[in-house]
C-alpha positions in Angstrom: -15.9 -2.1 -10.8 -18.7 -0.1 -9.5 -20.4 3.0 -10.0 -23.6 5.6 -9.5 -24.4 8.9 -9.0 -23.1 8.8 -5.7 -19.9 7.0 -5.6 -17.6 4.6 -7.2 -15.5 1.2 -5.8 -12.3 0.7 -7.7 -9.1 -1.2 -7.7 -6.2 0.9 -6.6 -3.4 -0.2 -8.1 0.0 -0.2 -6.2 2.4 2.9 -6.0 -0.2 5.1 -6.3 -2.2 7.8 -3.9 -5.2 7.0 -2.6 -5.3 11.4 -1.9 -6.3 14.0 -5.2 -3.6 14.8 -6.8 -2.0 14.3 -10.3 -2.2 10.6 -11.1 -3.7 9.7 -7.3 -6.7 7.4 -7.6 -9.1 10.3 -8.0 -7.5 11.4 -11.1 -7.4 7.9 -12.7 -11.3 7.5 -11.7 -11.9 10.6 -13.7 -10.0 9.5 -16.5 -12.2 6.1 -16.0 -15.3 8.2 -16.4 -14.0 10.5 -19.2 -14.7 13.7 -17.2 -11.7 15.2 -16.1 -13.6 17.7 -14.2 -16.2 15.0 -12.2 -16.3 15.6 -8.6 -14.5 12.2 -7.0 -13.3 12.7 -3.4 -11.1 10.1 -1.4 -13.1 9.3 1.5 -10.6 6.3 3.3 -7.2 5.7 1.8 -4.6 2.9 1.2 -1.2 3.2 2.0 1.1 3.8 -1.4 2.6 0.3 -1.9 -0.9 -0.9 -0.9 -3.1 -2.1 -3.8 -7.0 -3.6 -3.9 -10.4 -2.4 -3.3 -11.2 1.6 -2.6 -14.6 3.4 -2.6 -14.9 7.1 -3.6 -17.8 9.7 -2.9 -19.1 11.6 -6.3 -21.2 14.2 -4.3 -20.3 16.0 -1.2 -23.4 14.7 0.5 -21.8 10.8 0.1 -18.4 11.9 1.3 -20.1 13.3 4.5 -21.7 9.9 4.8 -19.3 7.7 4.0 -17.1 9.1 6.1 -19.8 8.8 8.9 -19.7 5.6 8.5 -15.9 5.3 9.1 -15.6 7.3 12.2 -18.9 5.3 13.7 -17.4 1.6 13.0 -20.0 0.8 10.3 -17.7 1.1 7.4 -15.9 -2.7 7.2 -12.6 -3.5 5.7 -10.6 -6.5 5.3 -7.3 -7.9 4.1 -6.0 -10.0 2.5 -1.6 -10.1 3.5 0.9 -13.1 3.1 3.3 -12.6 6.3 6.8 -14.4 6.9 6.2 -16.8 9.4 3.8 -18.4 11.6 1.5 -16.7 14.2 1.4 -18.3 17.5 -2.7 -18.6 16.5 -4.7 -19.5 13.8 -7.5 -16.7 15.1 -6.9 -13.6 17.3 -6.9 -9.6 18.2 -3.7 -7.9 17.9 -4.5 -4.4 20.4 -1.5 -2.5 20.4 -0.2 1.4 21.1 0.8 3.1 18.4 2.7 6.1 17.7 3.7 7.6 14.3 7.0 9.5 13.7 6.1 11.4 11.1 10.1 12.3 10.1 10.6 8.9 9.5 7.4 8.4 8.3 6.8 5.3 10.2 4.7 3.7 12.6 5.8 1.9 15.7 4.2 -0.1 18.4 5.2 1.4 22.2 4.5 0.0 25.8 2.9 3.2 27.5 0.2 6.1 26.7 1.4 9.3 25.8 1.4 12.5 23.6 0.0 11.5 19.7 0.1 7.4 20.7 -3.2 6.1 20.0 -5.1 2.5 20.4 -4.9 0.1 17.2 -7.1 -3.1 17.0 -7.1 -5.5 14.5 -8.6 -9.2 14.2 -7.0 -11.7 11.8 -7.6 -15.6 11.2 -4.6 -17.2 9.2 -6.2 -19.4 5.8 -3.3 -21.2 4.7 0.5 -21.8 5.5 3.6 -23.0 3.8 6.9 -23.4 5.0 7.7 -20.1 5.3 4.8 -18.5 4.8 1.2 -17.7 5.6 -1.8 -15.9 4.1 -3.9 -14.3 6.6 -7.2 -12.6 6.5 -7.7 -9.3 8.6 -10.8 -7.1 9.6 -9.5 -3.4 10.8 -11.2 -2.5 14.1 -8.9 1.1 13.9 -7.8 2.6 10.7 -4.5 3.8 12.1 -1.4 4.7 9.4 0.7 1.9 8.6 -1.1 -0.1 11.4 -1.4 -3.5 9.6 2.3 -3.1 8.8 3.5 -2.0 12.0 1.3 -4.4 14.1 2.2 -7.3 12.4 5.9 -6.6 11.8 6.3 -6.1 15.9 5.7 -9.6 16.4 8.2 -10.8 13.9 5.5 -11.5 11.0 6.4 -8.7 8.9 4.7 -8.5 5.5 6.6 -10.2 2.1 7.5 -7.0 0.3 7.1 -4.4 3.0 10.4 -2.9 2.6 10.0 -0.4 5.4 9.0 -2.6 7.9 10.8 -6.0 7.1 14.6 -5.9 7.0 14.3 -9.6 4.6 14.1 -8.9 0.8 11.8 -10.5 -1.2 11.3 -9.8 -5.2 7.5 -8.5 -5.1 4.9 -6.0 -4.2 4.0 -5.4 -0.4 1.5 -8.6 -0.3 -1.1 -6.6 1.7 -4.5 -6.6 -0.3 -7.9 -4.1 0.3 -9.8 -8.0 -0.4 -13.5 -6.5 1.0 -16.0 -3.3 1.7 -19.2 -3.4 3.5 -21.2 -0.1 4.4 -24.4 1.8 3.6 -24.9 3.4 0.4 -25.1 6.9 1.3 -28.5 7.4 -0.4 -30.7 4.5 0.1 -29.1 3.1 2.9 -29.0 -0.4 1.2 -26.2 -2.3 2.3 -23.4 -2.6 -0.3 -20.5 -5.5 0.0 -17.3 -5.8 -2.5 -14.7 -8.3 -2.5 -12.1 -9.0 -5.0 -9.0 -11.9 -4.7 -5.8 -10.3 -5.1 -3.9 -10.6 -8.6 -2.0 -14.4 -9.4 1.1 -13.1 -9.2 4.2 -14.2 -5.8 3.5 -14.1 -3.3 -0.3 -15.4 -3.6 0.8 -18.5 -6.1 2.1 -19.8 -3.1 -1.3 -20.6 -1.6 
C-alpha cells in the first residue's frame, strides 16, 4: 500500500502473525519486496484472526521511533468491528481492568487492581445498525491484548466471528478491522494518515 526507505503500511490479512516468523507479516512484506533478507520489523501487532491496516519499520532507527510514538499516545489506531447487539450509546469510553490469563490465552475484564491487571480505554461511536447488528467505529486509547474483544464482549456486544469470546456462531471472519493509522514518519516528521474500508464480504454487506 505504502512504502520508503523507512517503513512500509500493509494489509494483514487474517490468520496470520503480525510477529517475524515463517509466513508472519514480516515474511510476506519481504516476499512483497523481493528481498527475502530486507530488514522489516513488527513494530505494533494485530491479534491473529484480526485483519486490516499494519505499519512496519525497515531500519532500526524507525522501529525505535515508531515505537515512541506508541508508548507516548501519538501513534493513532482505529477500528472498524460489527458487534451483536446494540450499545446502550451511540458515542462513549469503555475504561475497564483488565487482566490476561495467559494459559487460557484470554483476556478478561475484573472489578479490582491487582497483580498483572492493567487500565484499558477505548472510545467508540456506533455508524450504523440493523436488527441484530451494528458497525461501530473505535479509537484505542490502550493497546492492551485482546482488549477490543474482551471489552466489548463484557457488555454482551461480543464481536460477529470472535469465536473465543462469543459463545453465538456466526459463518465469518472475526469482523474486527485495523480501518486507520496516523503518526509521524520517523524521518521527516511529516504526518502520515492511512485508512482502508474492510473487504465486501458478511458481516459488512449488512451495512
Amino acid at each position: 500500500m505504502y512504502v520508503d526507505e523507512s517503513l512500509v503500511v500493509c494489509v494483514k490479512p487474517a490468520r496470520v502473525l503480525s510477529t517475524d516468523e515463517p509466513g508472519g507479516v514480516p515474511d510476506l512484506v519481504r516476499e512483497a519486496l523481493g528481498d527475502p533478507a530486507a530488514s522489516v520489523r513488527t513494530v505494533h501487532r494485530l491479534d491473529r484472526v484480526v485483519s486490516g491496516l499494519m505499519v512496519l519499520a525497515r531500519t532500526p532507527e524507525a522501529a525505535s521511533e515508531l515505537s515512541r510514538q506508541i508508548r507516548e499516545g501519538g501513534f493513532e489506531k482505529e477500528y472498524l468491528g460489527v458487534v451483536h447487539g446494540h450499545p446502550a450509546q451511540t458515542q462513549g469510553t469503555f475504561r475497564d481492568l483488565l487482566l490476561r490469563n495467559k494459559p487460557e490465552r484470554k483476556t478478561y475484564v475484573v472489578d479490582t487492581p491487582g497483580k498483572g491487571v492493567q487500565e484499558a480505554i477505548l472510545d467508540y461511536w456506533v455508524m450504523e445498525r440493523t436488527d441484530a447488528l451494528s458497525k461501530v467505529r473505535i479509537r484505542l486509547q490502550t493497546g492492551r491484548t485482546h482488549q477490543i474483544r474482551a471489552q466489548f464482549s463484557s457488555r454482551q456486544l461480543p464481536l460477529a466471528g470472535d469465536r473465543k469470546y462469543s459463545l453465538l456462531e456466526d459463518d465469518c471472519e472475526i469482523a474486527l478491522w485495523s480501518y486507520r493509522l496516523g503518526f509521524d514518519h520517523p524521518d521527516t516528521g511529516k504526518r502520515m494518515e492511512f485508512s482502508m474500508e474492510p473487504p465486501k464480504i458478511y458481516p459488512w454487506t449488512e451495512f
